[in-house]
N, C-alpha and C positions, 0 to 999 in steps of 0.2 A: 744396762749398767745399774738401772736404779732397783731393779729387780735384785740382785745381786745382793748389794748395801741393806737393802730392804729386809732381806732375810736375813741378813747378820745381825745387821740390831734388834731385829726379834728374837732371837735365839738369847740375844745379853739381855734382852727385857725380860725372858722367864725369867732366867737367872736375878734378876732384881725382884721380882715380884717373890720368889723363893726369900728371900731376904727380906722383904716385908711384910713376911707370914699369908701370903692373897691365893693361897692353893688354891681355894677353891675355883676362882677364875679365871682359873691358869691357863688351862684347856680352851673354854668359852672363847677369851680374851685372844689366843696365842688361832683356834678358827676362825674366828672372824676376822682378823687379819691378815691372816690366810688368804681368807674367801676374797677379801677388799685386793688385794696383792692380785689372787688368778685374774678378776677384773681387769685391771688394769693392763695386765699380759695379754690379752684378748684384746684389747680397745689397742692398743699397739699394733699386734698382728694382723687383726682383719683393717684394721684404719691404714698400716703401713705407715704409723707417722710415730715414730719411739719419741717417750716425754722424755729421753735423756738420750744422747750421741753416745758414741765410741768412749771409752776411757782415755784420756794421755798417756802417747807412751801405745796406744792400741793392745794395751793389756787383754782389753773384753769388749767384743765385738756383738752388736746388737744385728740381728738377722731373722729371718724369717724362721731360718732352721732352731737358731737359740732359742727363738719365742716360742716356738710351737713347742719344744719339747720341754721349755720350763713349763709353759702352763699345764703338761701334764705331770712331770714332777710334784708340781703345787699342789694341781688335784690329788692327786694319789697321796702326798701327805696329809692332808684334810682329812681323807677319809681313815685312813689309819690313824691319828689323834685321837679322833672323838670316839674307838675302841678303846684308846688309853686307858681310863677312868676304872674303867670297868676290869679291865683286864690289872691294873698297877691296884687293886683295891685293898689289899693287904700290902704294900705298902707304899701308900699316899703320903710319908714321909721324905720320900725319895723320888715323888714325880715329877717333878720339876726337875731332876735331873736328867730325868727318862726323854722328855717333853724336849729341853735342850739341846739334848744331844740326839735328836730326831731333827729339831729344824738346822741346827749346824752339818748333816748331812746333807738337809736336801740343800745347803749353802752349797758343799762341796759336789755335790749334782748339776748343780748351775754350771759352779765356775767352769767344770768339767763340757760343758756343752759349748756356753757364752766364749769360752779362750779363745784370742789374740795372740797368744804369744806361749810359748810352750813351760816356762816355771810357771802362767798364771795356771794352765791343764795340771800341772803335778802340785802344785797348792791344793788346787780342786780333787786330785787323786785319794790326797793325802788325808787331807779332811774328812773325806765320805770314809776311806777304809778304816781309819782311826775309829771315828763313832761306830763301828760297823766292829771293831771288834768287841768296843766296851760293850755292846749293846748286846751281841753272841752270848758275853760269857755274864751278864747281867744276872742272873742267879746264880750266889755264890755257892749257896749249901747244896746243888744239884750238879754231880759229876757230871751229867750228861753235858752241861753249859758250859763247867770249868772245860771238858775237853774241845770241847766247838768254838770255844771262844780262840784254846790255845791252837787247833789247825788253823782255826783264819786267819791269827795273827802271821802263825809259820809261813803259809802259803800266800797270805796279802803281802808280807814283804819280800819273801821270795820275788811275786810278780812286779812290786814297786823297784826291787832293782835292775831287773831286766828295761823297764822301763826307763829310770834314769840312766844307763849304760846308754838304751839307744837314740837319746836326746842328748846324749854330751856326742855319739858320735854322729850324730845330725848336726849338731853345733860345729862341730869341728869340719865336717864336711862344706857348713854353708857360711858359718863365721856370724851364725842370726839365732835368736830363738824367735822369729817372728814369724807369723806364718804364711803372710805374704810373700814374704821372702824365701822361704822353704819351697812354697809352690814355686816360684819363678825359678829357682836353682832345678827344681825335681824337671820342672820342662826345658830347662838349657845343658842340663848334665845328667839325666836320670841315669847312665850306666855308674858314678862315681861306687866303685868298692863301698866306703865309707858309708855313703849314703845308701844304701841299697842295706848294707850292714844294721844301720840304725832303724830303719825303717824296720825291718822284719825283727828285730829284740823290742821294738816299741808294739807291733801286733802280736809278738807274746805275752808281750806282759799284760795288755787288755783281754788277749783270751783267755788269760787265765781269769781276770778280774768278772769276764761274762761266759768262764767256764765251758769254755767249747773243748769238745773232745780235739785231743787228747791231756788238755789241761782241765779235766772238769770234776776231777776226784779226788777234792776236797767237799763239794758241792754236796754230794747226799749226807754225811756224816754231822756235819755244819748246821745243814738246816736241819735235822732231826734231833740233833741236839739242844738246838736255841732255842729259847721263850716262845712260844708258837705267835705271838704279835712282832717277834724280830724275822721269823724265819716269812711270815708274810711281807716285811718290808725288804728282805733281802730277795727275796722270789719277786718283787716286783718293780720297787723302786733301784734298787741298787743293780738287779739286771737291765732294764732300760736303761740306766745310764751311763754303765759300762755298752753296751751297746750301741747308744746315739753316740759317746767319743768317739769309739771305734769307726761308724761311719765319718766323723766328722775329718780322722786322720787320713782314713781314705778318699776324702775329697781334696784335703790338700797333697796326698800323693798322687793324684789320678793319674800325670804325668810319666811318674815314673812305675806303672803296676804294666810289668810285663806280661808275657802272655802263661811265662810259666805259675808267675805270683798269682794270676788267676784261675789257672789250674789248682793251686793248691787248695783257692777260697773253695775253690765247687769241691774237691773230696773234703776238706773241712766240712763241708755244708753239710756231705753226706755220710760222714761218721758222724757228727752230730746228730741227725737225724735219727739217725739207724739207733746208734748205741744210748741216745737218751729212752727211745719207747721199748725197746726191745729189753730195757733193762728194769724200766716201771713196769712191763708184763708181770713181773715175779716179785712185786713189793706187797706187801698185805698192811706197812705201817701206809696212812696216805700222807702223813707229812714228806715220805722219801718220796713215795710216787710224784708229789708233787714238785719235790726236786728232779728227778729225771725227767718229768714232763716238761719242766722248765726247760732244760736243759736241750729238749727235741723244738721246742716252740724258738729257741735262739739261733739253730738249722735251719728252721723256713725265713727268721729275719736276715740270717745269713745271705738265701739266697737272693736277696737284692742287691747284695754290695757289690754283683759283678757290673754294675751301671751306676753306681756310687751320684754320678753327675744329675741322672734324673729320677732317684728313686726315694728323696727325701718322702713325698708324702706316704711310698707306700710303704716306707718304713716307719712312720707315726700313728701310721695307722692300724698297723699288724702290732706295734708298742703299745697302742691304749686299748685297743680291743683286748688283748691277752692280759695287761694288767687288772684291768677292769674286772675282769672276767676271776681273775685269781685272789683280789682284793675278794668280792663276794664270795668266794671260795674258801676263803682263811673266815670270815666271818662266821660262817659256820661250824668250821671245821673250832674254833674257836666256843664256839656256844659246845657242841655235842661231847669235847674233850675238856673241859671244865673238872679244875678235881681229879682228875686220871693222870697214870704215870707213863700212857705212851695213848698214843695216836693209831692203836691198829685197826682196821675195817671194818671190826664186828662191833665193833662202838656205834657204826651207822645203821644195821641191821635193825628193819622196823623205825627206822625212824619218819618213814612216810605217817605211820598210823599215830605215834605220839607228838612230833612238829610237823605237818604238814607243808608248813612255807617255808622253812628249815630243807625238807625235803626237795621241795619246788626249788629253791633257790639255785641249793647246790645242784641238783641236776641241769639246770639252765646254764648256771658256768661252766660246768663240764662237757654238756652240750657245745658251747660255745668254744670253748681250746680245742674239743675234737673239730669243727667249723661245720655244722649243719646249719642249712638257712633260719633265717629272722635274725639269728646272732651274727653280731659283726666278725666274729670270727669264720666265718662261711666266706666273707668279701675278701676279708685280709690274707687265708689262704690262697684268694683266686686273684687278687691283687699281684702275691710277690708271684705266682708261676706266669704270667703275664710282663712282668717287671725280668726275670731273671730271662728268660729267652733260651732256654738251656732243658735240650729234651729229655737230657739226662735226673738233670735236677728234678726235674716235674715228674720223671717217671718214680722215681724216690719220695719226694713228697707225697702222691700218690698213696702209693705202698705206704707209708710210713701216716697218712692220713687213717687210711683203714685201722693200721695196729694199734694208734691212740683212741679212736671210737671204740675200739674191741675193751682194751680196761675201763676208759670212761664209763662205760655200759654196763663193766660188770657192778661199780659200787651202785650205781642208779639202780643196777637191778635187786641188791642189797637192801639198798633201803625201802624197796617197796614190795619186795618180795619173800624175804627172809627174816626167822624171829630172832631178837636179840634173847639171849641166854637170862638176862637178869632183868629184873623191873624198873629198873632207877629209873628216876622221873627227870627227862630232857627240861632242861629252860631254854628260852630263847631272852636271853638280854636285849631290852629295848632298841639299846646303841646298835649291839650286834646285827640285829634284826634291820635294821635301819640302813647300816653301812651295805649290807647284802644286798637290799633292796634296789638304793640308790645306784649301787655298781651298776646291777645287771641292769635296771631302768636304761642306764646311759648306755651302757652294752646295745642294748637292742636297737636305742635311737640311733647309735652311728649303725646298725646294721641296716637302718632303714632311710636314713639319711646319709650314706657315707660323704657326699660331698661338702658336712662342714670339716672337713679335714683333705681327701681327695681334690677338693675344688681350690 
């Protein structure tokens, strides 16, 4: 709970400090507080002892599962911040609003995980997709943003009302929005119409929010058109935690997930799969490739939800390895596209020989989302086909492993292979350069340690 509050009133702190002219420490001020906050999140989780209860009312619920996944929320905001500066530098006029309406996200990221009660989840919904579209359409004089900005909003409410449909008819079915009480109805009556009704318009509306086929195409257009520091937060933070809800509603339905509901998760799982790689095979911008890789990497998290009950860790942990991984990803992809009107692959060409560690980098995250060993992404692949028990799914995963190493390889072979057509001379931004580093650093450590998350 105190995580929660915590982040809100940081969010109204930019916002004051905007009003007392203190930009410059805006950033500094608003990480480090951050960082003191992850702290905290961690000293709870592994201690097991939370410095604040439940809410009144059991609005927001303090758990292992909320802890874990806020303290990556946090992180992953941290690390996209302090690209802020850099990336807002033309106009530092307005960073403070950028700033704010990033930490009132990851507010609504919480609530989204922390809920108790199901208005506190659509508060939480509400919140993240709001900031998520100001933030899409956030360059006004660039058509490409106006129209990114206007699908998210079309399709975030689209998915917001399917979702409040299937909570009034969850309500109405159990006479509670609590979620206690929703689990105990789902195991004393899971056949109710009603219920069964609300339940599947409530996992629509979240796959559309974490873009699973056949709700996932809004997703390429969205992120190629947004700010490439938004389209980083939405590939990472905003899919995690449309993601961790979705399991979390799945655990309070376990009761009632019949056998065919879980037929459907396993072919979801695997048009996901299929249709995100097979569809970045033929992307040449990589901002899109990196949306339909997204998109295949939420297929393999998929496949744990057919065990919802016990696959908490390997789903935080296929979550931070992948974002981590794509956080260092944007970084670069950020440094080499600086100045440029798109994002296409031959921007990367040669860029082993003029950034080196630029080079390094991105190959090492892409290494990592395809899952070769030392990267954590190699566990978290063998994690959920381990977790999912389904020899169907794995033989797809598989398959669907190979065809994501096949483009990963081709940009890696790009940049260290092939010349770029013009001279222009890469930078590498300190911050940038930084946030890459640190990602993939922590990448490798949970690949080499998996058990502070596993254990």
């Amino acid at each position: 709970m105190i995580t929660l509050i915590a982040v809100s009133v940081l969010g109204l702190l930019c916002l004051v400090l905007e009003i007392l002219g203190w930009r410059k420490i805006l950033v500094p001020v608003t990480v480090v507080l951050l960082s003191a906050l992850l702290g905290v999140v961690l000293f709870e989780l592994y201690s097991g002892q939370p410095l604040a209860g439940n809410s009144p009312y059991d609005m927001i619920r303090v758990t292992p599962v909320s802890l874990g996944f806020s303290a990556l929320f946090i992180l992953l905001t941290i690390l996209l911040l302090i690209m802020s500066p850099r990336f807002y530098e033309n106009q530092l006029v307005k960073i403070a609003d950028y700033v704010a309406i990033k930490v009132f996200l990851l507010a609504g990221a919480i609530a989204m995980i922390m809920f108790g009660n199901l208005a506190m989840f659509f508060l939480g919904l509400e919140v993240l997709s709001v900031a998520g579209y100001i933030l899409a359409s956030s360059s006004p004089r660039d058509l490409r943003s106006n129209e990114a900005g206007m699908k998210y909003f079309i399709m975030g409410a689209f998915a917001s009302s399917f979702t409040l449909l299937g909570i009034t008819l969850i309500y109405g079915a159990t006479g509670s929005f609590d979620a206690f009480d929703i689990s105990a109805f789902a195991l004393t009556s899971p056949g109710s119409i009603w219920f069964q009704s609300g339940m599947v318009l409530m996992g629509v509306g979240l796959f559309f929010k974490a873009s699973i086929v056949p709700f996932h195409f809004w997703a390429p257009d969205v992120y190629e058109g947004s700010p490439t520091l938004t389209t980083a937060l939405m590939s990472t933070l905003v899919r995690v935690a449309a993601i961790a809800a979705l399991y979390k509603m799945l655990v309070i339905f376990i009761p009632a997930m019949t056998v065919p509901f879980q037929h459907l998760l396993v072919v979801l799982a695997i048009l996901t799969l299929t249709v995100g790689n097979v569809t970045a095979l033929r992307q040449k911008n990589v901002k899109r490739m990196m949306a339909y890789s997204g998109i295949s990497h939420t297929g393999f998290m998929m496949m744990a939800f057919l065990h919802p009950d016990t696959s908490f860790s390997t789903i935080l942990y296929y979550a931070a390895a992948y974002s981590l991984a794509g956080v260092a990803a944007f970084a670069v992809i950020l440094s080499v596209c600086r100045g440029k009107t798109d994002e296409d692959i031959s921007h990367f060409y040669g860029l082993a020989r003029k950034q080196p560690v630029l080079a390094f980098i991105f190959s090492c995250a892409l290494l990592s989302m395809g899952g070769l060993p030392v990267f954590a992404g190699f566990l978290a692949k063998l994690f959920v086909f381990q977790q999912s028990g389904n020899l169907l799914l794995i033989i797809f995963g598989i398959i669907n492993t190979v065809i994501a190493v096949y483009y990963y390889v081709r940009v890696i072979n790009g940049m260290y292979t092939k010349e770029r057509e013009s001279e222009e001379i890469v930078t590498a931004p300190v911050e940038y350069l930084a946030v890459g580093v640190v990602a993939m650093a922590l990448n490798v450590l949970l690949g080499i340690f998996p058990s502070v998350i596993m254990g």
